[in-house]
Residue frames as qw, qx, qy, qz and C-alpha x, y, z in Angstrom:
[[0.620, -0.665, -0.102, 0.405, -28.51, 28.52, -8.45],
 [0.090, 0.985, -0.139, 0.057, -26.82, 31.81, -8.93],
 [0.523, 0.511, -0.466, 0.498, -22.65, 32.60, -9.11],
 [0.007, 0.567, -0.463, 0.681, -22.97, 33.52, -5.34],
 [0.807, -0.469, 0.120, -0.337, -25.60, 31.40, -4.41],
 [0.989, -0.051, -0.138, 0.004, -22.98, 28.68, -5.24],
 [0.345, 0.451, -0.482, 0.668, -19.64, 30.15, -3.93],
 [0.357, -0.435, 0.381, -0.734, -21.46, 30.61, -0.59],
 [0.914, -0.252, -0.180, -0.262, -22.86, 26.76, -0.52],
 [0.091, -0.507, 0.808, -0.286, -21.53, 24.71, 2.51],
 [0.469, -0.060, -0.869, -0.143, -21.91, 20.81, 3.06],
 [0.586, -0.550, 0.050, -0.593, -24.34, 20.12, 6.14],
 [0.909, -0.293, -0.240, 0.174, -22.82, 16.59, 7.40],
 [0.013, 0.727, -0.590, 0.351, -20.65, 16.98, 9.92],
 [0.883, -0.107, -0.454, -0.052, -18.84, 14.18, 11.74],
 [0.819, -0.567, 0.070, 0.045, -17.05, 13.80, 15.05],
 [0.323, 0.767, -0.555, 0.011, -13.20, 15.30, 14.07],
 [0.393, -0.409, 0.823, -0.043, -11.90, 11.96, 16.25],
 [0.793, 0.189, 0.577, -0.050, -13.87, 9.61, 14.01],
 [0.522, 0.846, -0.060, -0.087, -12.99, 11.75, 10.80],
 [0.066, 0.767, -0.635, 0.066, -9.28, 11.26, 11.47],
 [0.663, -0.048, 0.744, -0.067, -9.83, 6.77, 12.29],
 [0.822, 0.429, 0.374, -0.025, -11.34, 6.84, 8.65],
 [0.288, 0.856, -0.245, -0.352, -8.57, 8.58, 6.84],
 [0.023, 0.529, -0.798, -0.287, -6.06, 6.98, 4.31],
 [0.648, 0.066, 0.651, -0.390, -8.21, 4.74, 3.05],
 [0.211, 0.386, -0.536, -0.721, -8.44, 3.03, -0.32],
 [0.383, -0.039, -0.697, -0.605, -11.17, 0.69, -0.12],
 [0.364, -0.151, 0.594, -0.701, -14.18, -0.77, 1.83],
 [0.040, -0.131, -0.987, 0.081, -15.92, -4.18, 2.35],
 [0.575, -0.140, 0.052, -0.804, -19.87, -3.73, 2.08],
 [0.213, 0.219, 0.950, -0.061, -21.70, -6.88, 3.15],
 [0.269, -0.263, -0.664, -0.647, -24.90, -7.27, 1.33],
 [0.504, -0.565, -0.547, -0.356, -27.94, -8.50, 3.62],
 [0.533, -0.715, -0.223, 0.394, -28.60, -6.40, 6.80],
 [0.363, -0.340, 0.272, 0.824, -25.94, -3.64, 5.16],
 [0.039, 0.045, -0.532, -0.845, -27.43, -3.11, 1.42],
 [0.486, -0.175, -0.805, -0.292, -30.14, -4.53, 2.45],
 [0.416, -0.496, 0.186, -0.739, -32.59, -4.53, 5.20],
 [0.334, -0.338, 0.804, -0.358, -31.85, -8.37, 6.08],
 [0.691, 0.276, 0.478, -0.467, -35.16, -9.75, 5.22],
 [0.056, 0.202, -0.816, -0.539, -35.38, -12.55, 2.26],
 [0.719, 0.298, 0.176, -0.603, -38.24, -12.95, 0.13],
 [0.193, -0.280, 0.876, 0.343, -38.37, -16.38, -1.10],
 [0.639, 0.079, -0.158, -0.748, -41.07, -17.33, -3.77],
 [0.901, 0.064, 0.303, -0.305, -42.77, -20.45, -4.50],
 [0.813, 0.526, -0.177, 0.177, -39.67, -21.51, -7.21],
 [0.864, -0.368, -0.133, 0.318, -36.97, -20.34, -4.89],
 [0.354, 0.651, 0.021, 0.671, -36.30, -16.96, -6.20],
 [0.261, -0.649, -0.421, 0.577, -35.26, -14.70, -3.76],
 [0.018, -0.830, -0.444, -0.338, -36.14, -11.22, -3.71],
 [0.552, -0.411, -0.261, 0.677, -34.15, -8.39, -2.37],
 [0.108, 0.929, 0.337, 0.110, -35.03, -4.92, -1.64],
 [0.488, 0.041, 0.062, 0.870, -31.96, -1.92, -2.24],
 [0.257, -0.764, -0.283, 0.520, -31.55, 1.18, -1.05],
 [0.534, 0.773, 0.259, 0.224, -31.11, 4.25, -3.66],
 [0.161, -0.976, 0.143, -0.038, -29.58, 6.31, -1.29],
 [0.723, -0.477, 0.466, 0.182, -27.05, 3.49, -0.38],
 [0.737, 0.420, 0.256, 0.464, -26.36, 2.73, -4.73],
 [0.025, -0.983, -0.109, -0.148, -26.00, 6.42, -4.96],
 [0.520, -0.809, 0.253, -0.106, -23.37, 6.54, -2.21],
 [0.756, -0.409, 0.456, 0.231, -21.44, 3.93, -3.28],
 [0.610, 0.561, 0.094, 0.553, -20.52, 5.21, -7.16],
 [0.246, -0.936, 0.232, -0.095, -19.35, 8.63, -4.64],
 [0.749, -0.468, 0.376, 0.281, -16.99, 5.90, -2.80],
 [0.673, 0.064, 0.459, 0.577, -15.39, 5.17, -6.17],
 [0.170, 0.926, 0.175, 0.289, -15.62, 8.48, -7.51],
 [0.316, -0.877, 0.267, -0.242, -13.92, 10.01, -4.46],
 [0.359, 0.614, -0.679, 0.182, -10.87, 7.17, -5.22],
 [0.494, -0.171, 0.779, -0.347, -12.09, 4.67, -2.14],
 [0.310, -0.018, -0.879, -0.362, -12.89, 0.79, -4.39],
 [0.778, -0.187, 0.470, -0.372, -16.33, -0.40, -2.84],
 [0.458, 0.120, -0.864, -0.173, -16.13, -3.99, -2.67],
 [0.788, -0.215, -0.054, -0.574, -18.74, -7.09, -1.69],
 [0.265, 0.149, -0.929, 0.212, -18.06, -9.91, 0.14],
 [0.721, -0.232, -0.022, -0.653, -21.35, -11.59, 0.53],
 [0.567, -0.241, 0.750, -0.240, -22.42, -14.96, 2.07],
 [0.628, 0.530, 0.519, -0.233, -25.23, -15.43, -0.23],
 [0.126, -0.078, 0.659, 0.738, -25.01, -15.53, -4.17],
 [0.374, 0.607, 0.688, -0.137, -28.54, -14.67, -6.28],
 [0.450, 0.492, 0.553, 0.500, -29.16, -13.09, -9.28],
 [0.116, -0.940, -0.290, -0.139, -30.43, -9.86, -7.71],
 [0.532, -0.605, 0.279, 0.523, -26.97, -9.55, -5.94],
 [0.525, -0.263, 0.376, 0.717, -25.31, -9.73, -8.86],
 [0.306, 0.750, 0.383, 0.445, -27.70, -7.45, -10.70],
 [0.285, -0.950, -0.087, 0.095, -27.31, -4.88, -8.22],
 [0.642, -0.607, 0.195, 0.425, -23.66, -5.03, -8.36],
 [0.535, 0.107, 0.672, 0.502, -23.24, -4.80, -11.46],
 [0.004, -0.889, -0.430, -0.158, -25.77, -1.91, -11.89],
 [0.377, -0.912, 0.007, 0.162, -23.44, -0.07, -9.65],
 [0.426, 0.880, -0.203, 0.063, -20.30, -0.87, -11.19],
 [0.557, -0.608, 0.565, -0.044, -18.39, -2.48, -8.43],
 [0.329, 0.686, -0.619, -0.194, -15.32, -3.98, -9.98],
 [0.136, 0.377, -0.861, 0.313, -14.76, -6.65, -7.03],
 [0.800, -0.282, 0.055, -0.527, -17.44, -8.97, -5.51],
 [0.198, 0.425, -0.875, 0.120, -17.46, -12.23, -4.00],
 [0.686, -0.194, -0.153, -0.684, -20.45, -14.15, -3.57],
 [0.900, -0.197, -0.242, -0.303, -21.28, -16.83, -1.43],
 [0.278, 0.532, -0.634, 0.488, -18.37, -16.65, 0.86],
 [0.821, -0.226, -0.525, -0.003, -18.22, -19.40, 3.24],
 [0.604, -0.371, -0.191, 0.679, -15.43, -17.91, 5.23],
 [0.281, 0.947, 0.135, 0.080, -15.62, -14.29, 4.96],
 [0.520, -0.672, 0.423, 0.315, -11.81, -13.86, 6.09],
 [0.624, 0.053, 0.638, 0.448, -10.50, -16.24, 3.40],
 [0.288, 0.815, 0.492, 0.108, -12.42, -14.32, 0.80],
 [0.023, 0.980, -0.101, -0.169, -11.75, -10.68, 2.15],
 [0.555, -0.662, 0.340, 0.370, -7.86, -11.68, 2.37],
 [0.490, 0.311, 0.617, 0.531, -7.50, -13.22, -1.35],
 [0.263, 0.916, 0.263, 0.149, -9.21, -10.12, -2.56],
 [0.399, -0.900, 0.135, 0.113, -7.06, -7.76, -0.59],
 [0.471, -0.261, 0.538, 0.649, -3.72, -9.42, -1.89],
 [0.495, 0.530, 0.550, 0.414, -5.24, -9.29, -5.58],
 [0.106, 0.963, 0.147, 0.201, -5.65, -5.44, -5.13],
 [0.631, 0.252, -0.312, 0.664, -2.35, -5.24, -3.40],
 [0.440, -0.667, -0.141, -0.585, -3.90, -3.99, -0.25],
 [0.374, 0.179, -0.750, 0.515, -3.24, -3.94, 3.48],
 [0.387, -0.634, -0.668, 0.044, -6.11, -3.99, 6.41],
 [0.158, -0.500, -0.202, 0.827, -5.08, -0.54, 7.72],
 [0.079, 0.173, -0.369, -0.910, -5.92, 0.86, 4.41],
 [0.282, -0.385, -0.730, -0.488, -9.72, -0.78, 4.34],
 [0.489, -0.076, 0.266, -0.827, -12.89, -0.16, 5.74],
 [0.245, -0.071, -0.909, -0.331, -15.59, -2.31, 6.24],
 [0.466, -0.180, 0.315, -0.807, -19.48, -2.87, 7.67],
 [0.456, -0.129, -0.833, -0.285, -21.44, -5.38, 8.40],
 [0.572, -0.385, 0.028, -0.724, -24.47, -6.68, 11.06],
 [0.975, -0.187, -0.024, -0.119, -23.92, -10.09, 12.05],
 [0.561, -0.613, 0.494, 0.255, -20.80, -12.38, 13.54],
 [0.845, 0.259, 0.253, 0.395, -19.86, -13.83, 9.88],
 [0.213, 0.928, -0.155, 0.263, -18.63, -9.77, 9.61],
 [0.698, -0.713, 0.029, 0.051, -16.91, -10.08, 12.44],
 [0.860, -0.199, 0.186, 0.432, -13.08, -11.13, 11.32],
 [0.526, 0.605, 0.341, 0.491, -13.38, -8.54, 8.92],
 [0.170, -0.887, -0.097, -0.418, -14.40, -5.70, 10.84],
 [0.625, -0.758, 0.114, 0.148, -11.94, -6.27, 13.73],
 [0.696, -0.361, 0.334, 0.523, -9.29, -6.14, 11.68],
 [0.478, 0.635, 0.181, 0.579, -9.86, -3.63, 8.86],
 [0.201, 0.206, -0.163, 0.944, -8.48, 0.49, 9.35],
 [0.248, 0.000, 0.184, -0.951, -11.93, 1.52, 10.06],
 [0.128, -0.167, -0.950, -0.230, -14.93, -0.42, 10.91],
 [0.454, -0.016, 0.008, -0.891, -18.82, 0.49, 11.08],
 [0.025, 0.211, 0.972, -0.101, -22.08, -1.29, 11.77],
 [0.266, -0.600, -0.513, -0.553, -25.88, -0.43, 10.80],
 [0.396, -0.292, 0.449, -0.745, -27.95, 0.69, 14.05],
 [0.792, -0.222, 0.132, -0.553, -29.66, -2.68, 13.76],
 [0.559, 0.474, -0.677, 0.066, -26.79, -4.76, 13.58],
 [0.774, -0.281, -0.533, 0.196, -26.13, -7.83, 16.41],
 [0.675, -0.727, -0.113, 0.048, -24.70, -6.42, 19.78],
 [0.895, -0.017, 0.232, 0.381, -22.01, -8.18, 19.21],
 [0.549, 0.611, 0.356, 0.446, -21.33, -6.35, 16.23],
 [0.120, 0.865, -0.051, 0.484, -22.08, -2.54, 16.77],
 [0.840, -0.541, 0.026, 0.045, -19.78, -3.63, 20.12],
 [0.668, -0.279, 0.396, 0.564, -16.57, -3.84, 18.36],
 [0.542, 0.609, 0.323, 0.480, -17.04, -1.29, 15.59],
 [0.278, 0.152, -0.094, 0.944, -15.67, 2.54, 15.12],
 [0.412, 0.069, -0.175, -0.892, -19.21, 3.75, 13.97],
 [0.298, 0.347, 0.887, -0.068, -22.33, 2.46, 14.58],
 [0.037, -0.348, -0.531, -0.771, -24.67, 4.42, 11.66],
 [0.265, 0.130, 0.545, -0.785, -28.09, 6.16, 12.79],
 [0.760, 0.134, -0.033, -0.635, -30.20, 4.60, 10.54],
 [0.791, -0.117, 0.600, 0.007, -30.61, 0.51, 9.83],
 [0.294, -0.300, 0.762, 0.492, -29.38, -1.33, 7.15],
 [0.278, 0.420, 0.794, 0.340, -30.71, -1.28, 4.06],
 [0.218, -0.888, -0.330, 0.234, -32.26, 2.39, 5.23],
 [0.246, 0.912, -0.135, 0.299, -29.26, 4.60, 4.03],
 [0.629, -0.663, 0.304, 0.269, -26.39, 2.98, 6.64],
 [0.743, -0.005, 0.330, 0.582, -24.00, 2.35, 3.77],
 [0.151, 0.835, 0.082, 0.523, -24.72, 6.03, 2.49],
 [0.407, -0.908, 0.089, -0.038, -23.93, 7.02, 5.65],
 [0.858, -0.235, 0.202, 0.410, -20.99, 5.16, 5.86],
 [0.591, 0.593, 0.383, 0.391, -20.15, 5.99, 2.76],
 [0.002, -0.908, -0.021, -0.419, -20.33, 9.78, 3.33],
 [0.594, -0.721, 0.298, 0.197, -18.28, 9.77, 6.84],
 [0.826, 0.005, 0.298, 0.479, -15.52, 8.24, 4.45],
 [0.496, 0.628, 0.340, 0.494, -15.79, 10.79, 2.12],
 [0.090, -0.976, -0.061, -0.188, -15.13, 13.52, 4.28],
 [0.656, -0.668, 0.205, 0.285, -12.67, 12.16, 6.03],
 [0.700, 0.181, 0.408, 0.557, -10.69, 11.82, 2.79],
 [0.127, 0.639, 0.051, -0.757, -11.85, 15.66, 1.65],
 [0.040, -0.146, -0.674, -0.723, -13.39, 14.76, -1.50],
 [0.137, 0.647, 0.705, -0.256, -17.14, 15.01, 0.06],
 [0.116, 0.726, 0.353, -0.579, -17.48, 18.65, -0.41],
 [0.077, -0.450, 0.596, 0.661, -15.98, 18.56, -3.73],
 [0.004, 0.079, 0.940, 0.332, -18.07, 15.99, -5.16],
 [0.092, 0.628, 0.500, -0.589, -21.03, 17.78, -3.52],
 [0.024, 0.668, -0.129, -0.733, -20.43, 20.52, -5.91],
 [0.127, -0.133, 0.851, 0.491, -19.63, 18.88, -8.34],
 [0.026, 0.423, 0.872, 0.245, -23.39, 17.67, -8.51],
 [0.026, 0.777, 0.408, -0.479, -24.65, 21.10, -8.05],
 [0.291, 0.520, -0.455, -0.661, -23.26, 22.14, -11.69],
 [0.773, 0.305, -0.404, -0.383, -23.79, 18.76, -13.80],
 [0.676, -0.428, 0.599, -0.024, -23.24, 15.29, -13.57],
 [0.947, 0.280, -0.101, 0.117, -21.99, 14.57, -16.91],
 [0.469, -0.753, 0.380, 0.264, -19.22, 13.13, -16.61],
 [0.073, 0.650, -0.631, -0.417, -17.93, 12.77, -20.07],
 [0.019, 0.215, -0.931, -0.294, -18.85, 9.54, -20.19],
 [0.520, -0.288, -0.473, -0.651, -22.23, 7.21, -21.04],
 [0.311, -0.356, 0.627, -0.620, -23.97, 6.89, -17.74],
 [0.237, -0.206, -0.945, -0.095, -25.61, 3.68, -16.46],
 [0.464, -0.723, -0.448, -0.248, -28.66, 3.68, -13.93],
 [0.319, 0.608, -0.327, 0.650, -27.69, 6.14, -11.46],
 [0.201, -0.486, 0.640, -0.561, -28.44, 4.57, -8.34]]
């Protein structure tokens, strides 16, 4: 790409200026895991391994979040190895696996980071989200999430979970903050970033 082609490039997402202006001031966001990172579905073998299929677009989307100064963080039900490979692949600082109460969980995190519910985000598909999502700054649901759910959120995503909703998310954040179109660029000259990279989505 040429000096002009790239002085002349404009992002293509565009979001709703009333939803762009709910997600601002943020500094971090809750991802559940299955039905969110995940399309829901558990493969269990014959030993009791499960099996869980991730979403590039969605790994991808979340190093952006923390790039662009928003922490992702996990606050799963479930605990398995694959979870915490994935998370760990990605880089996420903060996790919390097997959360019985997802409240209890989110809140203990939330002090530890010195954090207040106006200033998070969060998504999820089912009612254990629920406590979370009515009470962070900005809250979001796949397109195949419960009723219930995409019922009481800001944003319901246009694709399903596990499908590229937490990219989406993801990205609506980022604009609303103005780092999207910056970080855009950014990957239209180079992505080193100085430092040794891991798997990159």
């Amino acid at each position: 790409m040429d000096e002009q082609s790239r002085r002349e490039f404009r992002a293509t997402l565009q979001f709703a200026p009333s939803l762009l202006l709910k997600a601002q001031g943020l500094r971090a966001a809750i991802f559940d895991v299955d039905g969110v990172l995940t399309d829901g579905r558990l493969y269990i073998g014959e030993h009791g391994e499960t099996v869980k299929a991730f979403n590039s677009l969605d790994g991808h989307g979340l190093k952006l979040l923390a790039q662009g100064g928003i922490a992702p963080l996990v606050i799963t039900g479930r605990d398995s190895p694959a979870v915490r490979r994935r998370v760990a692949d990605l880089g996420i600082a903060h996790a919390v696996y097997g959360a019985h109460d997802k409240l209890v969980a989110a809140t203990a995190l939330l002090a530890t980071l010195g954090l207040d519910w106006p200033q998070v985000a969060a998504i999820g598909d089912d009612w254990p989200d629920l406590p979370l999502l009515v009470r962070a700054g900005f809250a979001a649901a796949p397109s195949n999430a419960h009723a219930e759910v995409r019922a009481r959120v800001d944003h319901v995503t246009t694709v399903a979970g596990g499908h590229g909703a937490a990219r989406e998310f993801c990205d609506l954040m980022l604009v609303a903050s103005g780092r999207y179109a910056g970080l855009l660029q950014g990957h239209l000259t180079t992505l080193d970033s100085g430092t040794v990279a891991g798997p990159s989505s």
